[in-house]
Biopython code that builds the backbone (N, CA, C, O; Angstrom):
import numpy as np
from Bio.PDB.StructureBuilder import StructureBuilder

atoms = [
    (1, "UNK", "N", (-10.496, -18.426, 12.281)),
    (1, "UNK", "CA", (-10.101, -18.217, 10.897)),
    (1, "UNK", "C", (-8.591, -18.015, 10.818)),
    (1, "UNK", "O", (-7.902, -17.592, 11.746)),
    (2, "UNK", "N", (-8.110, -18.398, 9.494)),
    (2, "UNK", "CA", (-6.571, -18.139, 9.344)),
    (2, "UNK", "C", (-6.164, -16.848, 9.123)),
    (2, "UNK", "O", (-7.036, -16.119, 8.649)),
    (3, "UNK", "N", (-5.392, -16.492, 9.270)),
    (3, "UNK", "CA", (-4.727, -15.175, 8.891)),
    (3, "UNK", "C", (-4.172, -15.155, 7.704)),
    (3, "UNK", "O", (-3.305, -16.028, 7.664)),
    (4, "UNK", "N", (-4.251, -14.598, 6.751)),
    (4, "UNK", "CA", (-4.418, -14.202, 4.962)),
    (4, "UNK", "C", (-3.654, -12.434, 4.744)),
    (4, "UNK", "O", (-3.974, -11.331, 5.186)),
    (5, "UNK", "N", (-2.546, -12.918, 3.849)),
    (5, "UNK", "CA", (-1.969, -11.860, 3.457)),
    (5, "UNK", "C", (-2.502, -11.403, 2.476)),
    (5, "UNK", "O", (-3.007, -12.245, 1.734)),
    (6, "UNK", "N", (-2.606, -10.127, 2.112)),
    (6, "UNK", "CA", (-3.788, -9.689, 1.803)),
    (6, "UNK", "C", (-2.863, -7.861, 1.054)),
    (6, "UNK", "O", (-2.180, -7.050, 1.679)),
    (7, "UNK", "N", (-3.317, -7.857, -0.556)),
    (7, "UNK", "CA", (-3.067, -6.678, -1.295)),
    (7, "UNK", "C", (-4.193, -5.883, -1.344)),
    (7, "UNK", "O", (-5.039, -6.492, -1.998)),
    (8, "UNK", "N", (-4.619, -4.802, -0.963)),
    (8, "UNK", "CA", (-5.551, -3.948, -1.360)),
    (8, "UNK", "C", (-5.861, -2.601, -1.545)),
    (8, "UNK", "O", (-5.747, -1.651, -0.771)),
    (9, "UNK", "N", (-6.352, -2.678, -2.923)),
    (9, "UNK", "CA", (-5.958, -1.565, -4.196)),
    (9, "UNK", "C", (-6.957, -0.591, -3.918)),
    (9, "UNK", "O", (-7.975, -1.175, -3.546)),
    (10, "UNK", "N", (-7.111, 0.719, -3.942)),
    (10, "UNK", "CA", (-8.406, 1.601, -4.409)),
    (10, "UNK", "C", (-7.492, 2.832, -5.319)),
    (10, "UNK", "O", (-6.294, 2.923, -5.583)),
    (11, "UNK", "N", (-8.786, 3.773, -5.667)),
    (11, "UNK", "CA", (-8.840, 4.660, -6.319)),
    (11, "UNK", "C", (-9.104, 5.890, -5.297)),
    (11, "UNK", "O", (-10.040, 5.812, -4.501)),
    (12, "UNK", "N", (-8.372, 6.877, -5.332)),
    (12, "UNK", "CA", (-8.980, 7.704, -4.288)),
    (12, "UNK", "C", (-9.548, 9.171, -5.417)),
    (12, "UNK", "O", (-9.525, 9.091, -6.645)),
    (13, "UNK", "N", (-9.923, 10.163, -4.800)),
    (13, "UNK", "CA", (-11.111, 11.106, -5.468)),
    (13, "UNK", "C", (-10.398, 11.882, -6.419)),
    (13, "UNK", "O", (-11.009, 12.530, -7.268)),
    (14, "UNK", "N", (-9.187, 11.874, -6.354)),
    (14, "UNK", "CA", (-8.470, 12.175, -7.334)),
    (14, "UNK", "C", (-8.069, 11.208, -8.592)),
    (14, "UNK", "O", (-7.625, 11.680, -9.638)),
    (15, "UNK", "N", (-8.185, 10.402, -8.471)),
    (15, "UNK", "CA", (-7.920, 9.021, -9.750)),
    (15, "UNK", "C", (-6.766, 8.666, -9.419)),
    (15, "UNK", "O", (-6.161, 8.157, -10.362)),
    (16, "UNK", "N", (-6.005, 8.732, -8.153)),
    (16, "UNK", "CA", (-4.490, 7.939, -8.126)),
    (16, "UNK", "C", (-4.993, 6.828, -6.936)),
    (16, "UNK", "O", (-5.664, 6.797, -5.904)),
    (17, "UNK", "N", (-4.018, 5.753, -8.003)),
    (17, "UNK", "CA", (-4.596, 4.637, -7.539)),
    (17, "UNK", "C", (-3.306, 4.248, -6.256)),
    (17, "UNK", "O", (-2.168, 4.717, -6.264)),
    (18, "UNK", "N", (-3.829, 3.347, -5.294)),
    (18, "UNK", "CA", (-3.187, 3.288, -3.953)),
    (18, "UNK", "C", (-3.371, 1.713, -3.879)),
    (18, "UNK", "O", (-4.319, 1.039, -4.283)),
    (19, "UNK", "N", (-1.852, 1.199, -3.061)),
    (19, "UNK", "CA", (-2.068, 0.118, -2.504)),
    (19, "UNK", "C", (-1.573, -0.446, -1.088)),
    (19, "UNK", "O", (-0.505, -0.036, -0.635)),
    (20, "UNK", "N", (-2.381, -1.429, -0.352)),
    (20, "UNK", "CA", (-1.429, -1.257, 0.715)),
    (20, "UNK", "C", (-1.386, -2.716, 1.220)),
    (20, "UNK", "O", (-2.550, -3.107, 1.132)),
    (21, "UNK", "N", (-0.517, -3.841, 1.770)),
    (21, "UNK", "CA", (-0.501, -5.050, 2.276)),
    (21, "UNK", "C", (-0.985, -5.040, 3.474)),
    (21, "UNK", "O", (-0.742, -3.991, 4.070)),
    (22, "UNK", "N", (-1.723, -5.995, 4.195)),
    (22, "UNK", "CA", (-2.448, -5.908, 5.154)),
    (22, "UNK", "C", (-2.703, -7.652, 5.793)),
    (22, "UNK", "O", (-3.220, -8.512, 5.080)),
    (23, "UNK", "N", (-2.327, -7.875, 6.949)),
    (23, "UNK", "CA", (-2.775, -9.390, 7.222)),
    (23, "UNK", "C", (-4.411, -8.855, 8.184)),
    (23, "UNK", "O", (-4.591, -7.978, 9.029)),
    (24, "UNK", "N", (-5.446, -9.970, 7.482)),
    (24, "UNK", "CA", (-6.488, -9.971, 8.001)),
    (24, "UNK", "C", (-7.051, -11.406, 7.654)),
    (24, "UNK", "O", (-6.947, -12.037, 6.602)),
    (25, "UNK", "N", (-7.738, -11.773, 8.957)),
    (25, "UNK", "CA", (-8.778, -13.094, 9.190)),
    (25, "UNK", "C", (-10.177, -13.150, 8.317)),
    (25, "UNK", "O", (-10.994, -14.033, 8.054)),
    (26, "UNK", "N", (-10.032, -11.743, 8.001)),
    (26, "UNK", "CA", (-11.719, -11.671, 6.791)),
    (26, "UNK", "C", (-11.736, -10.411, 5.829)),
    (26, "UNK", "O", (-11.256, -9.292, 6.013)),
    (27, "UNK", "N", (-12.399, -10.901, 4.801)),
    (27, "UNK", "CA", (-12.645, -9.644, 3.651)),
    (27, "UNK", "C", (-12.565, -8.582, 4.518)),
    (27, "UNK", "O", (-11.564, -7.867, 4.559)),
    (28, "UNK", "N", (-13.563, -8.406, 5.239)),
    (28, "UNK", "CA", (-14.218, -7.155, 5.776)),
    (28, "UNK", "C", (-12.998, -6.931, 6.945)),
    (28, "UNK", "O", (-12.920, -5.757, 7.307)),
    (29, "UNK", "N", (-12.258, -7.643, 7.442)),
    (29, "UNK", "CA", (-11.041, -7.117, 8.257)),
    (29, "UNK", "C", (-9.815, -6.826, 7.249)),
    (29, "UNK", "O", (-8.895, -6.115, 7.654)),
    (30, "UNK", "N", (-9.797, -7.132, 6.502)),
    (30, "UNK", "CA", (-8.441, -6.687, 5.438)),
    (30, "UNK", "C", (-9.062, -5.245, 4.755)),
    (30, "UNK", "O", (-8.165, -4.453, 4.468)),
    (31, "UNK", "N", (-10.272, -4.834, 4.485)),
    (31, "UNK", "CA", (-10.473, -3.570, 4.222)),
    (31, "UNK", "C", (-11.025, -2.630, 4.972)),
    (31, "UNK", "O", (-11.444, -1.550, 4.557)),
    (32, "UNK", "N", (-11.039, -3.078, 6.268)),
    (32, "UNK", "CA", (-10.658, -2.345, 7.427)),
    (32, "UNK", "C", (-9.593, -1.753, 7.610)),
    (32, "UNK", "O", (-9.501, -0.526, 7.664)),
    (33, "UNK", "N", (-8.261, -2.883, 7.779)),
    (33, "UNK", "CA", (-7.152, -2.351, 8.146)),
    (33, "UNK", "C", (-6.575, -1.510, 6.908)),
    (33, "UNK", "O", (-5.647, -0.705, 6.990)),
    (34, "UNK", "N", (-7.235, -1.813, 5.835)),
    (34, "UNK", "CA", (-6.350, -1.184, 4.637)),
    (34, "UNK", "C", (-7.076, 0.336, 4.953)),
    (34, "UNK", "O", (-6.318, 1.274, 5.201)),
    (35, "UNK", "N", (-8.291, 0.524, 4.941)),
    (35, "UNK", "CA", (-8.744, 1.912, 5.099)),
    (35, "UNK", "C", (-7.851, 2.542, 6.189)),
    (35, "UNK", "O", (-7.190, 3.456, 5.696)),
    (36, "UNK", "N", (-7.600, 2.358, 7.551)),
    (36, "UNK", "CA", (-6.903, 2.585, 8.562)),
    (36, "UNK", "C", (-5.734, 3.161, 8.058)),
    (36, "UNK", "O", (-5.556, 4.377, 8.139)),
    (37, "UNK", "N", (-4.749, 2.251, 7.440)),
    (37, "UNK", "CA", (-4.089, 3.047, 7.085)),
    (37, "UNK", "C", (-3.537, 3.519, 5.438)),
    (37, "UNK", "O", (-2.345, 3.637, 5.152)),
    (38, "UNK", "N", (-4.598, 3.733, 4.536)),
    (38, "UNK", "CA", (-4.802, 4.788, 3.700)),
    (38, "UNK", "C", (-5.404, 6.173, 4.481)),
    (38, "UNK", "O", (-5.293, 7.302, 4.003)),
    (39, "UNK", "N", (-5.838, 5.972, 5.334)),
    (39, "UNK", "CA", (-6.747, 7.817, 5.949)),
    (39, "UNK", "C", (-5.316, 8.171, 6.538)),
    (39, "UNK", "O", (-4.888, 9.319, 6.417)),
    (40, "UNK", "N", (-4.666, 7.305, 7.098)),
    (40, "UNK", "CA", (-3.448, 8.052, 8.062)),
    (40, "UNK", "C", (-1.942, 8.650, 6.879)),
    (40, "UNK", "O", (-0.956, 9.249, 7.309)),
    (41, "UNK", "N", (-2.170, 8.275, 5.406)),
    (41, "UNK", "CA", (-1.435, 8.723, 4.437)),
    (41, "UNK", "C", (-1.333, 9.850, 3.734)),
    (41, "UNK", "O", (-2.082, 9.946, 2.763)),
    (42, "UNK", "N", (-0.670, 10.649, 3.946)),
    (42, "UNK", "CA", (-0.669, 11.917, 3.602)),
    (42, "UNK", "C", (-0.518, 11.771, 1.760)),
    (42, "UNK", "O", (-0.660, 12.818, 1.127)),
    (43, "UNK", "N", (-0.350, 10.997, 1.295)),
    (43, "UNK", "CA", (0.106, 10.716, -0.002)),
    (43, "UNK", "C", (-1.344, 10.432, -0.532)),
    (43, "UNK", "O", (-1.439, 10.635, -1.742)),
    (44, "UNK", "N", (-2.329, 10.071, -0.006)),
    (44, "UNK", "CA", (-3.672, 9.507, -0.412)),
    (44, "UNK", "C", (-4.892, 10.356, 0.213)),
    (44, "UNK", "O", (-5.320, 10.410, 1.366)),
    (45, "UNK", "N", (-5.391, 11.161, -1.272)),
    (45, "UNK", "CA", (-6.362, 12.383, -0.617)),
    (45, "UNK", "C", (-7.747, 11.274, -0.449)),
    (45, "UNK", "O", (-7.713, 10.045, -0.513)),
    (46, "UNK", "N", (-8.782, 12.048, -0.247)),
    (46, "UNK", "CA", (-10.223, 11.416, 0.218)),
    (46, "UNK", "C", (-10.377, 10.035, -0.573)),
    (46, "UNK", "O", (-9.638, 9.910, -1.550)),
    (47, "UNK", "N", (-11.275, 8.947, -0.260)),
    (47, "UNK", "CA", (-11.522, 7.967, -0.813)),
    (47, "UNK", "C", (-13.470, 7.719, -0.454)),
    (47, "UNK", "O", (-14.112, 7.438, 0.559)),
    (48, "UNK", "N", (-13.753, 7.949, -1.597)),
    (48, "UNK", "CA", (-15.254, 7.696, -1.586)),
    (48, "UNK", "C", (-15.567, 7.187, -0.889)),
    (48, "UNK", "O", (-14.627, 6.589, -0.367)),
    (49, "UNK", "N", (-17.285, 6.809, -0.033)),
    (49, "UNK", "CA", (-17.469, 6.629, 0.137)),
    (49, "UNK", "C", (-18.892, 5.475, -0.488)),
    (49, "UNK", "O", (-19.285, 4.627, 0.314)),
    (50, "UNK", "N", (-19.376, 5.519, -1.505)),
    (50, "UNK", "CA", (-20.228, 4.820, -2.001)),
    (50, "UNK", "C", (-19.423, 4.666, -2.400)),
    (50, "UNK", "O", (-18.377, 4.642, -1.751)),
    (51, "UNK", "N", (-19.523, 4.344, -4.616)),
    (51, "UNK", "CA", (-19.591, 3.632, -5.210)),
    (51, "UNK", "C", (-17.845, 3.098, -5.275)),
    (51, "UNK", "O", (-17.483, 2.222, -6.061)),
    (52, "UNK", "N", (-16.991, 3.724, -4.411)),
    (52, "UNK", "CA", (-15.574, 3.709, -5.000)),
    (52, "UNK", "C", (-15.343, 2.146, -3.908)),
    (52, "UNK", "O", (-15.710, 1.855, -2.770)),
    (53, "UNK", "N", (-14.637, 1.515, -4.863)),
    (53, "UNK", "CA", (-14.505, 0.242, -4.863)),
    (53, "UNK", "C", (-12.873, -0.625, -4.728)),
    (53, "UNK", "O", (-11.972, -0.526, -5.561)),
    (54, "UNK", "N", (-12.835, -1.320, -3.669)),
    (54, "UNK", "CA", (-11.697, -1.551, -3.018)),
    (54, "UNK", "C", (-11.153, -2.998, -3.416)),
    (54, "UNK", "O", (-11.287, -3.805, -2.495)),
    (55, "UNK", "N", (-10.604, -3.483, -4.509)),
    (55, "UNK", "CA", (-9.894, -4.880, -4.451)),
    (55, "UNK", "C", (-8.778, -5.716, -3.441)),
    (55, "UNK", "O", (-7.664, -5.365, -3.055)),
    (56, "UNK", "N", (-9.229, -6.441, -3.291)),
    (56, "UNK", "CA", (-9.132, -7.501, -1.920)),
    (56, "UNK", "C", (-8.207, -8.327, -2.350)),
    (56, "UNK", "O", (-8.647, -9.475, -2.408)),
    (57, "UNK", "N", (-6.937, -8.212, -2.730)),
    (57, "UNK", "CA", (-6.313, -9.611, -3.356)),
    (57, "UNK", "C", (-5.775, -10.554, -2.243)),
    (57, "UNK", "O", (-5.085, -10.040, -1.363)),
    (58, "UNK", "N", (-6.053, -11.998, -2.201)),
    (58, "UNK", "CA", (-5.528, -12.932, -1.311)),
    (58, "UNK", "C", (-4.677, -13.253, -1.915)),
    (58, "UNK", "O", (-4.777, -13.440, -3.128)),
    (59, "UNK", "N", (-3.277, -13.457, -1.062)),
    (59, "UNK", "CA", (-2.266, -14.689, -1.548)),
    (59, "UNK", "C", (-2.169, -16.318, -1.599)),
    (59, "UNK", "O", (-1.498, -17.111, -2.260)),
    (60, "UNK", "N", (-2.990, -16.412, -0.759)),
    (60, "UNK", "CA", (-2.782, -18.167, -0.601)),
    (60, "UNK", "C", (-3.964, -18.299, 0.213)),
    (60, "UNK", "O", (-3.973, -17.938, 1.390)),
    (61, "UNK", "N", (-4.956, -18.800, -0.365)),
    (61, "UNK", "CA", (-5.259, -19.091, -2.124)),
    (61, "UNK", "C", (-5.493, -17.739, -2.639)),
    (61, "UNK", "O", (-6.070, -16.808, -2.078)),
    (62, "UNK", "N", (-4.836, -17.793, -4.039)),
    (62, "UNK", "CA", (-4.745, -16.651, -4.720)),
    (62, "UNK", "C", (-6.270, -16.116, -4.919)),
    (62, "UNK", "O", (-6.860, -17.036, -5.485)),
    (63, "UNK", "N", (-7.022, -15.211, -4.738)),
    (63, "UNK", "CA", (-8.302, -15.173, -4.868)),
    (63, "UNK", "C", (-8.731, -13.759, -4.863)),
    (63, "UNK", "O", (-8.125, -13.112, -4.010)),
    (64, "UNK", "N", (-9.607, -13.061, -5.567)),
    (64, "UNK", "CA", (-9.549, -11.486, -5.653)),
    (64, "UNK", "C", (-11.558, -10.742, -5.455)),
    (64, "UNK", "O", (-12.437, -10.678, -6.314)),
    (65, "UNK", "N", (-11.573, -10.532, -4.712)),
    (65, "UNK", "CA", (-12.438, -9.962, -4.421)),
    (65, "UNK", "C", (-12.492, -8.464, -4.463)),
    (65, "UNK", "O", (-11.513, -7.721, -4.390)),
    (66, "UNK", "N", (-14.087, -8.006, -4.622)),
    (66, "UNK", "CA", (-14.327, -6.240, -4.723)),
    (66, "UNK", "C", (-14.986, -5.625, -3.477)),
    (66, "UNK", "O", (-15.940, -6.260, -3.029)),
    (67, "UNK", "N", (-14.807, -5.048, -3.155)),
    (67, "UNK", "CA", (-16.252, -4.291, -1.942)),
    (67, "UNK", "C", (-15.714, -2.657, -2.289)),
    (67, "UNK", "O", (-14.714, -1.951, -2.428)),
    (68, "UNK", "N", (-17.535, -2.675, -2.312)),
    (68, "UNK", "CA", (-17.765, -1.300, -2.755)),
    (68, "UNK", "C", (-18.006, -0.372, -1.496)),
    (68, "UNK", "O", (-18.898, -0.852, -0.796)),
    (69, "UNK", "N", (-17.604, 0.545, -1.101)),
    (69, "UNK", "CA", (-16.771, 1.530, -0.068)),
    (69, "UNK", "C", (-18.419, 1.545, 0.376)),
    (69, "UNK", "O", (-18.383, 1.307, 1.583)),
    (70, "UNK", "N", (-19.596, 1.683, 0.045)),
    (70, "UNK", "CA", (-20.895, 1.890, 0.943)),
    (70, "UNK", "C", (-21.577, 0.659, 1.162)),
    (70, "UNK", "O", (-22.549, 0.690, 1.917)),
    (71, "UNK", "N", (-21.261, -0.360, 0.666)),
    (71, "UNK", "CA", (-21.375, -1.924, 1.225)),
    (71, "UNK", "C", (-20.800, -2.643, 2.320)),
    (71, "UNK", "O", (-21.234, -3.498, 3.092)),
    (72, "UNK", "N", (-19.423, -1.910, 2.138)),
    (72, "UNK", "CA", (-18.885, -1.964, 3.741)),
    (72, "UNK", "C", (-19.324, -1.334, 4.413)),
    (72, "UNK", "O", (-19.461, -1.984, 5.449)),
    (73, "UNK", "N", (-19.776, -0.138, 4.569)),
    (73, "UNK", "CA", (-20.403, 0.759, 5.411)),
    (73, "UNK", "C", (-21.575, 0.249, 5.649)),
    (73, "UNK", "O", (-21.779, 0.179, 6.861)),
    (74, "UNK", "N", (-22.376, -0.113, 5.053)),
    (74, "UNK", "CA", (-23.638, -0.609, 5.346)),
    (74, "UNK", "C", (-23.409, -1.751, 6.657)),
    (74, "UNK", "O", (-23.808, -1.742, 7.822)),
    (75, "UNK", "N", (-22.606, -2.681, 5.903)),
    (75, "UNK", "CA", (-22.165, -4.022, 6.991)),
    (75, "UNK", "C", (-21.555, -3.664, 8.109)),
    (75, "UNK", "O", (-21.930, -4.160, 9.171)),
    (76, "UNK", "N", (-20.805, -3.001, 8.082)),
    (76, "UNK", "CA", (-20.499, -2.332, 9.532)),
    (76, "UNK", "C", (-21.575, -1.626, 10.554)),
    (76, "UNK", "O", (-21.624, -1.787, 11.774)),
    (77, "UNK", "N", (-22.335, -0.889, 9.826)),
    (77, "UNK", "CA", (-24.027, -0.395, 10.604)),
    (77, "UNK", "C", (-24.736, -0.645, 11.176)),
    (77, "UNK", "O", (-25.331, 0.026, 12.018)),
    (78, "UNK", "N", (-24.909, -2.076, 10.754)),
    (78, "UNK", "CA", (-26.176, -2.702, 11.367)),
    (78, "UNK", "C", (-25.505, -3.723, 12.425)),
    (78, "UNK", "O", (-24.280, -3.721, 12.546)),
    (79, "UNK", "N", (-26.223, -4.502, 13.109)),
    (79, "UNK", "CA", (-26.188, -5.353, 14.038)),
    (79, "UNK", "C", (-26.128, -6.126, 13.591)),
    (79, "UNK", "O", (-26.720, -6.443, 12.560)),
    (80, "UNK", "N", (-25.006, -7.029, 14.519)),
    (80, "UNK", "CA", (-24.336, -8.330, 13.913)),
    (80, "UNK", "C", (-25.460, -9.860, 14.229)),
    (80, "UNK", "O", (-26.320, -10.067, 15.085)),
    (81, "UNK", "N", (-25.085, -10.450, 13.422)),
    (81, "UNK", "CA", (-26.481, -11.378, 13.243)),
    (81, "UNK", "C", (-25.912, -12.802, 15.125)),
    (81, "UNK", "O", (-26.698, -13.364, 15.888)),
    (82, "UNK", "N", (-24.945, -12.823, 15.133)),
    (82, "UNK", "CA", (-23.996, -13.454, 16.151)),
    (82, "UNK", "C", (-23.379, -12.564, 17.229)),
    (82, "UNK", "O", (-23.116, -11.374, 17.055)),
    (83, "UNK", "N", (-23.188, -13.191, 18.265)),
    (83, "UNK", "CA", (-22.338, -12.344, 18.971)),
    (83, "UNK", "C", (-21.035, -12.311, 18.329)),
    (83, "UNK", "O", (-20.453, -11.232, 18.224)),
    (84, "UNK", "N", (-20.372, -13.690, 17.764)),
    (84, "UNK", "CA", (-19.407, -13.028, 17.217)),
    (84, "UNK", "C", (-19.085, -12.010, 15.810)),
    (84, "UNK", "O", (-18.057, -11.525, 15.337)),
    (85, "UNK", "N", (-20.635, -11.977, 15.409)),
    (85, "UNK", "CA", (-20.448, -11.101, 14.588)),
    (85, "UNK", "C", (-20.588, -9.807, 15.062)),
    (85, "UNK", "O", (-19.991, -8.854, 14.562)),
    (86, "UNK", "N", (-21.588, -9.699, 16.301)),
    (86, "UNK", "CA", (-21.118, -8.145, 16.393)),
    (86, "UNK", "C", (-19.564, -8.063, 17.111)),
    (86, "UNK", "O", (-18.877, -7.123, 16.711)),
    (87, "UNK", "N", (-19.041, -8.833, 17.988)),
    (87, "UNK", "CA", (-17.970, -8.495, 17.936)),
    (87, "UNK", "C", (-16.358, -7.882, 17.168)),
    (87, "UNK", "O", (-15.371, -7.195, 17.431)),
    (88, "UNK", "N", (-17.126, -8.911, 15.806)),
    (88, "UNK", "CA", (-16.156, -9.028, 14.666)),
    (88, "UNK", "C", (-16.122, -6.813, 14.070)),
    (88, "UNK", "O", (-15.272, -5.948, 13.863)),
    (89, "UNK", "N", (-17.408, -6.926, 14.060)),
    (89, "UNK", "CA", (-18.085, -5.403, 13.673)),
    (89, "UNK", "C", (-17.524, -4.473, 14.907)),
    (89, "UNK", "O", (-17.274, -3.340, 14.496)),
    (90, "UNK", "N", (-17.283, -4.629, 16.178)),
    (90, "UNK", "CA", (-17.230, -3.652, 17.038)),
    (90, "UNK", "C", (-15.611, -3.679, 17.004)),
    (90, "UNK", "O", (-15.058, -2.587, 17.128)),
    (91, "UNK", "N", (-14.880, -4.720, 16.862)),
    (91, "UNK", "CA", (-13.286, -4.382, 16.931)),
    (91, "UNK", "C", (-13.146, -3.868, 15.237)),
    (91, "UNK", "O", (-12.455, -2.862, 15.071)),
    (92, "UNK", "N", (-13.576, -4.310, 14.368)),
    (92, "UNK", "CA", (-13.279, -3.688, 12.958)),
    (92, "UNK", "C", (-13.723, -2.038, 12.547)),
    (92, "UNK", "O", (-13.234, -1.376, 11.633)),
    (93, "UNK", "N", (-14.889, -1.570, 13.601)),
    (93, "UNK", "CA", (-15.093, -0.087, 13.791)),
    (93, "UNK", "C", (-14.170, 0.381, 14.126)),
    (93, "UNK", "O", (-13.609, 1.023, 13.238)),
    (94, "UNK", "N", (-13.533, 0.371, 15.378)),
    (94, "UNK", "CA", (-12.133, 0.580, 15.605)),
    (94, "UNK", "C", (-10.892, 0.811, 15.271)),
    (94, "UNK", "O", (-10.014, 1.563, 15.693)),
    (95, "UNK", "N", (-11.004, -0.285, 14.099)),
    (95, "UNK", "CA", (-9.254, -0.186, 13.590)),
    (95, "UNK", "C", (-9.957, 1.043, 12.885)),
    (95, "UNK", "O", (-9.374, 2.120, 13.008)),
    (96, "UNK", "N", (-11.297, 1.018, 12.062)),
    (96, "UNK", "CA", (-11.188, 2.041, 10.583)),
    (96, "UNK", "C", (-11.645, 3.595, 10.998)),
    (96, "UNK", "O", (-11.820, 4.515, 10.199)),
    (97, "UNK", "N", (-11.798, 3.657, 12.502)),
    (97, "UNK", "CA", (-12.430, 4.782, 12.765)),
    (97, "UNK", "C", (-12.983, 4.721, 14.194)),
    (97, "UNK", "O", (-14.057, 4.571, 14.776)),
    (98, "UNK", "N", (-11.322, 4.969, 14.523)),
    (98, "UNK", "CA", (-10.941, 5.214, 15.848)),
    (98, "UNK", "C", (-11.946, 6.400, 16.538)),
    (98, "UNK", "O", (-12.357, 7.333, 15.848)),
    (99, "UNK", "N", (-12.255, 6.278, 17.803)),
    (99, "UNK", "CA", (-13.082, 7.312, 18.537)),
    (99, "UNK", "C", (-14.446, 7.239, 17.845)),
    (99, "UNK", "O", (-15.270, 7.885, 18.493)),
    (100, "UNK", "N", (-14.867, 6.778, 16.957)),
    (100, "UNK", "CA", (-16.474, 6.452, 16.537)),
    (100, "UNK", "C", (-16.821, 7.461, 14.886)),
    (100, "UNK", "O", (-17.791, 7.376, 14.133)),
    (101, "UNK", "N", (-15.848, 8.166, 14.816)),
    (101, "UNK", "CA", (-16.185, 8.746, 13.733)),
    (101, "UNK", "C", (-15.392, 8.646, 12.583)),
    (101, "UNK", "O", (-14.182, 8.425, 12.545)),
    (102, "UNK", "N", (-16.480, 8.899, 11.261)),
    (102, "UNK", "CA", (-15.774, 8.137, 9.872)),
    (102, "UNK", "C", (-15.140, 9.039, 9.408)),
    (102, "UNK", "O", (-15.812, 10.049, 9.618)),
    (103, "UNK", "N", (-13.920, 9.396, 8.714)),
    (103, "UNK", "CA", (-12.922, 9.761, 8.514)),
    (103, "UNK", "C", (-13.626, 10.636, 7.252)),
    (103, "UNK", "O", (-12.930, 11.356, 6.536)),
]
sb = StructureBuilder()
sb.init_structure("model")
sb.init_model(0)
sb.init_chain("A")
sb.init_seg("    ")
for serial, (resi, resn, name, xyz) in enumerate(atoms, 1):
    if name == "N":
        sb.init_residue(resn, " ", resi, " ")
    sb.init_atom(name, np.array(xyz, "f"), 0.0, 1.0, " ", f" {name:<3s}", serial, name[0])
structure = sb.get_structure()
């Protein structure tokens, strides 16, 4: 897959909204790395975990996607249907939650 520059917006539990640029090869790796480093921001308190919802903006092709903070979690959970999907799942655990536990 190509590598895609990548804007992505949330809301954290306080209602201030956050954004951060991120290059990732997939939805689910661009709101990986964006979680990664929103938890390491002292400027950005807790960010839901269910229903709070993360916009995905691509640059080229311009294209905007949502994932909802326990849909990713879910997809990350289970077992990958490919080896490269569990692979894809075992390095993307990683970036968002280093040492095995969720932030």
């Amino acid at each position: 897959m190509a590598l895609r520059d990548c804007l992505v917006c949330c809301r954290d539990l306080t209602g201030t909204d956050h954004s951060v640029e991120v290059t990732a090869e997939s939805l689910y790796e661009a709101v990986a790395r964006a979680l990664s480093i929103l938890h390491k921001d002292a400027w950005v308190d807790q960010i839901g975990d269910g229903l709070t919802e993360l916009k995905v903006r691509v640059r080229q092709p311009a294209v905007e996607h949502r994932v909802r903070m326990k849909d990713f979690w879910r997809w990350l959970d289970t077992h990958g249907k490919t080896p490269a999907e569990t692979a894809l799942k075992r390095r993307l655990s990683e970036i968002v939650r280093p040492g095995g536990s969720r932030e």
